[in-house]
Every structure is written in structure tokens, then in C-alpha cells.
N, C-alpha and C positions, 0 to 999 in steps of 0.2 A: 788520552783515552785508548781504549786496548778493543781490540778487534773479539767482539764474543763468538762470533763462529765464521765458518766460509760461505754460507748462504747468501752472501754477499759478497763481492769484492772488495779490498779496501778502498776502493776509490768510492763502490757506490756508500761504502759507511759512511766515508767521509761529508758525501753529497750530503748525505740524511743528515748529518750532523749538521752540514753549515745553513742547512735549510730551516730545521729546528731552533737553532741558536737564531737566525734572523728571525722567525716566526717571535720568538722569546724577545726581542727586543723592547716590543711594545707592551710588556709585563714588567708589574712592582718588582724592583730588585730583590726583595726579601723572597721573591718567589720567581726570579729570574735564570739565566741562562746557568749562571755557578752552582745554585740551586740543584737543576737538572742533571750540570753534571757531575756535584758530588754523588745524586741520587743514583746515578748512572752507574759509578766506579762501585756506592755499597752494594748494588744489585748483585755485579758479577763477584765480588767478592762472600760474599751471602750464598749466590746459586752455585758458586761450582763447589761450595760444602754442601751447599742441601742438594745439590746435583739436578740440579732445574735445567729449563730450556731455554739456556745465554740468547738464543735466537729473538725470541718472544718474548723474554724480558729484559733485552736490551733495545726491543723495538717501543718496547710498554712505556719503558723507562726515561727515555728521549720523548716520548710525547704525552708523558703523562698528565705535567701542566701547563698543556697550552689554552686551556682555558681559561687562564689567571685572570685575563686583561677583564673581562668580560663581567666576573664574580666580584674582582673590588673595584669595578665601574660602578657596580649594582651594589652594593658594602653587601655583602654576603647574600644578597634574594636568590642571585644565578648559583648553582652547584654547578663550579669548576670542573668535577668530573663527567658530570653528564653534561655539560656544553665540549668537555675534552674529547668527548670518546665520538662525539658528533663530527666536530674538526678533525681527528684523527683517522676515522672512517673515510674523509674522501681525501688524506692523506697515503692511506694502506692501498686505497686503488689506483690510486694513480701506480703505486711501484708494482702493480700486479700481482700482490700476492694470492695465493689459495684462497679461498673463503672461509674453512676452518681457522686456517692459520691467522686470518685477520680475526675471527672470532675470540680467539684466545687472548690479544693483545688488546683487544676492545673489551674485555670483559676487566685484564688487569688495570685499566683506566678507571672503567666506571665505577672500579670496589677498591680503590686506595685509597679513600679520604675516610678521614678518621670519626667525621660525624657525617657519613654516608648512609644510606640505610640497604646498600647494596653488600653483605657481604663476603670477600676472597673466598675462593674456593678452590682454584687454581695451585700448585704449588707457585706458578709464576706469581699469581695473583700476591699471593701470603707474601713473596718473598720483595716486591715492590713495594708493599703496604709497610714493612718492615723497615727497611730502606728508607721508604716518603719519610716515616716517622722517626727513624734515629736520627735525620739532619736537624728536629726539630729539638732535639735535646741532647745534653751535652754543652762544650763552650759553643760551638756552633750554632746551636737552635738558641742560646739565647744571645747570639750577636744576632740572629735574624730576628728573634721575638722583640730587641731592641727596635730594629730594622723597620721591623712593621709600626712598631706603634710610632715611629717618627713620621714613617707617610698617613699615616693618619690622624697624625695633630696630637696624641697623647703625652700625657707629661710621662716624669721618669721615674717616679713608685708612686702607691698609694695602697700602702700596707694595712694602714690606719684605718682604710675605709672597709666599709660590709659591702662586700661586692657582688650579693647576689641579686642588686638592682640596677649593675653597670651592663653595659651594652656594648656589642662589637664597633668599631669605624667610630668610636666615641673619644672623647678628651681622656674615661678613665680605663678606657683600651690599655692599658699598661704590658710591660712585658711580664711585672708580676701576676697581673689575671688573665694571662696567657696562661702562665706558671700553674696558677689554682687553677682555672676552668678544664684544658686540656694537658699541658706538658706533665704534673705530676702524676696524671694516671698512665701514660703511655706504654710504662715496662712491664705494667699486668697485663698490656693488651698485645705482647709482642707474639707472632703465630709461628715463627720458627723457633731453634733451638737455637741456632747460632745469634739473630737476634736480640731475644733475649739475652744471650749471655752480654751482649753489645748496650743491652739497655741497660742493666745494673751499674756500670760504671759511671755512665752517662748523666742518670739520673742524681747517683751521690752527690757530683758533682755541683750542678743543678743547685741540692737540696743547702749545700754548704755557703754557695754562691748568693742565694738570697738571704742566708740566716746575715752574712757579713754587709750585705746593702745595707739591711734594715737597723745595722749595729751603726752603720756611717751615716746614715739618711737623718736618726736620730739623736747624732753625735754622741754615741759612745763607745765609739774606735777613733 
């Protein structure tokens, strides 16, 4: 991981990191430490084209879900982001920052989630939100959409099925009604520029990748 600014020493970055990644231990892998910090790396590669504040969205970014353990303890009742930003809060004070300055990084928390009813407004903000959701698609999001439906007991497609009676933390939790419910609308929803251009590839990809499941699932590949 790359140092986003001097606001920090690299040692205390360091600190934060290793603080965060342990904090992240006792969260689902699909939504664990790796998770974090690919989300970490698209941030600053995101903000220093949209020319954001590395500062505040590398602090957003490292603690965006620590509220995972919490949310799929609850199968989705808890919002991750608003238990995150609570956690994160008496996180921010401990390192003494400014009050604004934790404002900003609390606010990129509470409006990253994709079915949030909080939302971005921040450029940090947009540019995390961006990030959260490019790991979710691509080969990546669906090695994690895999991920998830393993910790939650689901089988491995159900193409076949009308899935607008399936339910999350369910057996028909698939990574393809991942796929339909959230991943295929993601690239309409992307708030920067750079982004989007990130979510078009991503997406094809995606789109290709289930057309040829569904061609093997049903043996005719």
C-alpha cells in the first residue's frame, strides 16, 4: 500500500493499517481485509485523477467496512455503514483528528453502500463509493459474489429460477442473484468519470461470464 499523503507519518499509516486489518479479522472474507485493501489502492488511483483528498479517502477507505461482522451476524437487518461510521467515529478520536476532518471521513462511510439511503456527496465520498463497488464487479466481484454465497450456504447457479421471491443469507443467495439483484446495474450507478470508464469493462466481462455458466450448468458447452 502507498502512503496518500504526509498527514501522517508512515509509521502512524502503517499503525492504522495494522489496526484496521486486525479490527477486519473477525469479518466474512468476501468482505474482509483483501477486500479493504484492494478498495484502498482503487481509491487513490481514482482520487489523484479526480484530484480528491488522498488524506480523507484513504482514511474512509481503510475503515469503511468495519462494520461487516455485525450486518451478516444480523443477515443484512444491521446497515454496515451506519454501524461503520459509529465504529469508526471513536476510531477518528482516538488519532485526534480535527472535527471537520473526521466529518468528512464519517460521512464517506455512512454513503458507500449501494443500497444505502444516504447519498455521496463528497468528491471523497463519490470516489469510495466508486471503488466499494468496482471490487464488486469484474473477475474480482464475482470471485467474491462466489465467496459470499459459500458463507451463506448457497448453491452454485439457479438461472432457472424467478428470483424475485429469493431472499438474502438464503440457499438461493447465488452469485447469480447477486449478479441480477445488484452487480448488473452497478456501471449506470458509477459517480465519477474515471469510474465509470472502469466499470464498462468490468461489467462486459461479468455479462459474458454468466452467459457461459449457464451454457455448462445446462450442458451445452
Amino acid at each position: 500500500m502507498h502512503n496518500p499523503s504526509s498527514f501522517f507519518s508512515d509509521r502512524q499509516w502503517e499503525l492504522i493499517k495494522k489496526s484496521v486489518q486486525e479490527e477486519m479479522k473477525v469479518s466474512p472474507a468476501s468482505h474482509g481485509w483483501d477486500h479493504v485493501r484492494r478498495v484502498y489502492e482503487l481509491c487513490l488511483k481514482i482520487g489523484k485523477k479526480e484530484k480528491a483528498d488522498l488524506t480523507i479517502l484513504g482514511l474512509a477507505a481503510l475503515l469503511h467496512d468495519i462494520g461487516r461482522k455485525e450486518e451478516q451476524e444480523s443477515k443484512g437487518k444491521i446497515c454496515h455503514a451506519r454501524v461503520g461510521a459509529e465504529k469508526a467515529e471513536g476510531f477518528l478520536t482516538r488519532l485526534e483528528l480535527p472535527d471537520p476532518f473526521k466529518k468528512e471521513v464519517l460521512h464517506c462511510i455512512r454513503s458507500h453502500r449501494f443500497r444505502g439511503n444516504q447519498a455521496p456527496k463528497s468528491l471523497e465520498a463519490k470516489v469510495l463509493f466508486d471503488a466499494d463497488k468496482l471490487d464488486s464487479i469484474g473477475a474480482v466481484g464475482l470471485g467474491r459474489a462466489f465467496l459470499f454465497a459459500g458463507e451463506v450456504g448457497a448453491r452454485l447457479h439457479n438461472a432457472h429460477r424467478d428470483l424475485s421471491g429469493t431472499v438474502s443469507y438464503s440457499r438461493e443467495d447465488t452469485a447469480y442473484r447477486e449478479f441480477q439483484v445488484k452487480l448488473i446495474k452497478i456501471k449506470d450507478r458509477m459517480l465519477t468519470r474515471t469510474g465509470k470508464a472502469m466499470a464498462e469493462g468490468r461489467h462486459r466481462f461479468m455479462v459474458r461470464f454468466f452467459d457461459r455458466l449457464d451454457e455448462e450448468v445446462k450442458g451445452k458447452r
